[in-house]
N, C-alpha and C positions, 0 to 999 in steps of 0.2 A: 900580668897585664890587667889593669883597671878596665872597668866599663870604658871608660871616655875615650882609652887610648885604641881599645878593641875598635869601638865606634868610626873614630877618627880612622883607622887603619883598614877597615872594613868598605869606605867610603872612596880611600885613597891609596888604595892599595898599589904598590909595583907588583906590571906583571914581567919582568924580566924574565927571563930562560923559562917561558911557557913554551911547553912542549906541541909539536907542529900534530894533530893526528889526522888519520890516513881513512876516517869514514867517521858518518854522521854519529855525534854523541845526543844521548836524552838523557838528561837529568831529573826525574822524577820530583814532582813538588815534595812529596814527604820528604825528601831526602836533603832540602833548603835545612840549613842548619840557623835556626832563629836565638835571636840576643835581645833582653828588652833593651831599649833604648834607656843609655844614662838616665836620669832625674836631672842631674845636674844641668842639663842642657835643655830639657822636655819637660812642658809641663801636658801633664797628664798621661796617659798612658800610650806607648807605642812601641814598637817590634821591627828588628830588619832583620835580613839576614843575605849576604853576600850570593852574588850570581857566579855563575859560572865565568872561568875567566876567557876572554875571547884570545886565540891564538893570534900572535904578533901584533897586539895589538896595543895601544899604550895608556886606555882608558880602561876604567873599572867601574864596575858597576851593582847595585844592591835594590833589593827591593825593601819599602818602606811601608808599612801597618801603621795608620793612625788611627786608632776610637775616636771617637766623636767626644768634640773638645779640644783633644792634643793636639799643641803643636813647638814646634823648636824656640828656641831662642833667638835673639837677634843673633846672625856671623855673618861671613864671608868666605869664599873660593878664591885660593891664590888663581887660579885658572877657569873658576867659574863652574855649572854645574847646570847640566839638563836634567828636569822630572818632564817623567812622562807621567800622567794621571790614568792609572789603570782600572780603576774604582771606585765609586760614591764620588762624593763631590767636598770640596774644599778650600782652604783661603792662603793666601798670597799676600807678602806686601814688601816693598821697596822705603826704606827709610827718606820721610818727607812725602810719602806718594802714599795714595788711597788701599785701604784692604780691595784685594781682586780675588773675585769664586773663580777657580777651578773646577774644573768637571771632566769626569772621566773622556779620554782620547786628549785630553786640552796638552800641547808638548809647554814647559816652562824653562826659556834659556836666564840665568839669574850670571849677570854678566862678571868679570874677575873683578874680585875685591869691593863687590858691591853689599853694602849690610841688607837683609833681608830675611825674613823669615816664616816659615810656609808651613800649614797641617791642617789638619780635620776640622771640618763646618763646626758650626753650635751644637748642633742636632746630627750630623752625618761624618759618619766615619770616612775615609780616605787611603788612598793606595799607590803610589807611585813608586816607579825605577826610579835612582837617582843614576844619571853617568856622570862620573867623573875626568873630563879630560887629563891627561898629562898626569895621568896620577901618580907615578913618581914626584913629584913634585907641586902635588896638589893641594894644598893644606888651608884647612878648615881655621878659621877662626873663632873661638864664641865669644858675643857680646854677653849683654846683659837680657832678664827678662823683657818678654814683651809686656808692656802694658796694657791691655784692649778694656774698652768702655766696662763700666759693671753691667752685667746682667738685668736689663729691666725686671723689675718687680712683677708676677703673674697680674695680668687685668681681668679679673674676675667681671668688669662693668660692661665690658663687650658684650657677655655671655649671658646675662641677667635680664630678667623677663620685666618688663618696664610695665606691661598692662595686664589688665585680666585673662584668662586663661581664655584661647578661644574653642568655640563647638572645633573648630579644626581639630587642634592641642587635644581634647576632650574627649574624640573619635579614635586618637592613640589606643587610650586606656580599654577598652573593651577587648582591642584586637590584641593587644599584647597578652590581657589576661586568659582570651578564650583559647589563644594560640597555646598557651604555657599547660591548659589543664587539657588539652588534646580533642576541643570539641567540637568537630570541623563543621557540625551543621550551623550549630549557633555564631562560630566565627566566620562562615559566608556571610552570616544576616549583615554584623558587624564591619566585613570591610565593605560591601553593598554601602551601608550608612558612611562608613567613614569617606567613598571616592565621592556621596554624595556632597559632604562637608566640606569637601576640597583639597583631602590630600591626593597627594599624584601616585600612581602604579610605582615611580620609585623611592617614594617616599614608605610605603605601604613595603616594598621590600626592604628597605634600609630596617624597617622596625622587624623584620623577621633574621636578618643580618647581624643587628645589634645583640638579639633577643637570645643568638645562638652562645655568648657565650656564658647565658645564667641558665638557661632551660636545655642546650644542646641541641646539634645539628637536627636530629630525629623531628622534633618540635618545629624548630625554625625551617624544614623543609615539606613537612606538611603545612605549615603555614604558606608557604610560596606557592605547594599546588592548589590549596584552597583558594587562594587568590589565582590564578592561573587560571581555575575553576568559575570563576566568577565573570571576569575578563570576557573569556570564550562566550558565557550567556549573555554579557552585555552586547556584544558583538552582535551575536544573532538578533537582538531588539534594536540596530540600528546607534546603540552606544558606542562612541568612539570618546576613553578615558584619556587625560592629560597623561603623558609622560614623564614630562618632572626634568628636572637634572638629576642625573648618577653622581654618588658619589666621588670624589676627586681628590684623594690621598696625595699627601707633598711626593715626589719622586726622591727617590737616594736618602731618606731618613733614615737615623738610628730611632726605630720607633721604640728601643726600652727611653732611650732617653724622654722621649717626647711625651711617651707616658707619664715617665714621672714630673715633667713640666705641667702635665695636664693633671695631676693629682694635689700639684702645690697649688692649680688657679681654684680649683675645687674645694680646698682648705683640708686636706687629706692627711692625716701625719702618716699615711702609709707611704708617702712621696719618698720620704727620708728611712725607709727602714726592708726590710726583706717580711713582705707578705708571709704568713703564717711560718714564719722562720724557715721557708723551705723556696730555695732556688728556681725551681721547677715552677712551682705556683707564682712565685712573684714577677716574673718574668714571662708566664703565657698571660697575667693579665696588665702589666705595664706596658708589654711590647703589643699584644696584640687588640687588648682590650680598651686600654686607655689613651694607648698610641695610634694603634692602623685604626679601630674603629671611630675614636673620636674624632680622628684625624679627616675621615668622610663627612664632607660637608655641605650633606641634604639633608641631614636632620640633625638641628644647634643642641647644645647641650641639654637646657630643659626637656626638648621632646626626648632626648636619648635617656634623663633619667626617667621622665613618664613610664618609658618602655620598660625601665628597670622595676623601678616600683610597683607596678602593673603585674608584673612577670613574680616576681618573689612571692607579692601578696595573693595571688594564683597560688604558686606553687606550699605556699606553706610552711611552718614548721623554722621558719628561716628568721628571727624575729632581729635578731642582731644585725643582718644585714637588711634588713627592710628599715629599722629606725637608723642605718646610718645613712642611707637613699633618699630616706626624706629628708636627712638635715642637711645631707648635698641637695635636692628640692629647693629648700628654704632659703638657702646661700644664696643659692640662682634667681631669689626673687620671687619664689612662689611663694606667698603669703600664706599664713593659717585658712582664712576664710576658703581661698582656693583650693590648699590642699585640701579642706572637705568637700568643696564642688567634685576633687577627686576621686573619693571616697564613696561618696553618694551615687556617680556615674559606676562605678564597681558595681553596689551594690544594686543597681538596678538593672546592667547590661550582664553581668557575669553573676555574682552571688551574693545574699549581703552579708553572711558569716565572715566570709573573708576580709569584706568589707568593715564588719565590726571590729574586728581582730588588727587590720591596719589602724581603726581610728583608737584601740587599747596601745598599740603597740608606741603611735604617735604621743600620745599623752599621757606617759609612763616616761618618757625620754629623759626629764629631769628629776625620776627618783633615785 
């Protein structure tokens, strides 16, 4: 038996001579026996595998796995067909009628013999029971591919620094580098300067959040008590610091996806390929790096690489990835002149070796 014919029979199975039983069954999840879904009918990738059959009953039923992206082809249900959306969020559409998001609890009745076809958001994976009514007698049709719009082009002009860098922007740079070389006294001095500058309490954590996935938690949580630290003195001097907006990540993303969406606006050829050839790495920093943290938005793109290039040219030793930070910098609109404003702030808040060493590393980039 073919993929297609499995698929089809799995979806609209007879459950004739199901056996009546005499106490409660648990079918363990491991024990769901999973199939990927045809190609020929799926574009992109997806997985089901048949439920448990319900006694006397004449409907059948399968759970459905979409990745982020898949979804079926155009078909149709001689008898029609309910999902129920078990997880993440996803799209829907009725031939002539508008794409419609799904979201997990949403129930979808797709009525008999209507074309239609339904799976995984852009960005967010998707999960749904399909029942089958009448499934003796239930049968799938498949159309033809769906066609959906091209994929907008990344907008890098959103994200691009239109003016000069300001003392705000500027007040980053000390704290991410003082945070990264572990120097809690001098990095009080620095966020003290930076809340006066105008960044907010959660901005000032967003940079020790960002900052954890090049210097690590150890770093980025001495930086939050230092700051914590700081807070409390202000407090007793009658200081009451802006708050800021928190962070606010999309709900129900596939954040490797969105990572690598945010790698291609960034002009990254790492978007398209497996980080240092190793699954592991490429994936804590597309999903959680380029996706959940970028995805936080109280600090835009330039201030999140300030934090980076800040943090590297701290730490040292790193020269490959500090010249490719500034050329993401530079993309984003930070001009030469500025990135030395950059430079210069280093080397007069943190150190200026390091300082030196970033402006070697910068104008070396085209040998």
């Amino acid at each position: 038996m073919n993929k297609t014919s499995l698929f089809s029979t799995t979806i609209a199975l007879s459950l004739a001579h199901t056996p009546v039983f005499a106490e409660q069954i648990i079918t363990p999840a491991t024990q769901h026996s999973w199939q990927n879904a045809p190609r020929e009918h799926f574009s992109g990738a997806a997985r089901f595998a048949r439920l448990p059959e319900i006694p006397n009953s004449p409907n059948a039923s399968a759970i459905v796995e979409f990745e982020a992206g898949a979804i079926t082809d155009w078909h149709t249900h001689s008898h029609g067909q309910y999902l129920i959306v078990t997880e993440g969020e996803g799209r829907t559409q009725e031939w002539g009628k508008p794409v419609r998001i799904i979201k997990k609890g949403d129930v979808v009745w797709c009525p008999p013999n209507v074309k239609h076809w339904h799976g995984a958001g852009e960005r967010t994976a998707m999960s749904h029971i399909a029942i089958s009514p009448q499934a003796a007698d239930n049968k799938p049709t498949w159309l033809e591919r769906v066609q959906l719009p091209s994929a907008a082009a990344p907008d890098m002009a959103k994200h691009r620094q239109t003016t000069p860098l300001s003392a705000k922007q500027l007040a980053i740079v000390p704290i991410a580098a003082l945070s990264a070389a572990g120097d809690s006294g001098r990095l009080k001095t620095a966020i003290e300067r930076g809340l006066q500058q105008g960044l907010t309490v959660n901005e000032i954590q967003e940079i020790f959040t960002h900052q954890s996935a090049y210097a690590g938690f150890p770093r980025a949580l001495n930086g939050m008590n230092a700051l914590q630290a700081v807070l409390k003195e202000r407090q007793a001097r009658g200081i009451r610091d802006l708050q800021g907006e928190a962070g606010t990540p999309p709900d129900s993303t596939d954040y490797y996806a969105l990572g690598r969406q945010t790698l291609q606006t960034l002009g990254s050829p790492a978007a398209d390929s497996v980080i240092a050839n190793h699954e592991g790495i490429d994936r804590a920093l597309k999903a959680h790096l380029f996706g959940y943290l970028f995805a936080r938005d109280n600090l835009n793109y330039v201030n999140r690489e300030l934090v980076t290039v800040s943090t590297i040219a701290a730490l040292g030793k790193a020269d490959a990835q500090l010249r490719s930070h500034l050329g993401i910098t530079q993309r984003l609109g930070v001009n030469n002149q500025q990135l030395q404003r950059v430079f210069d702030v280093l080397a007069k808040e943190y150190d200026p070796q390091a300082a030196e060493q970033a402006r070697r590393v910068w104008a070396e980039r085209a040998k």
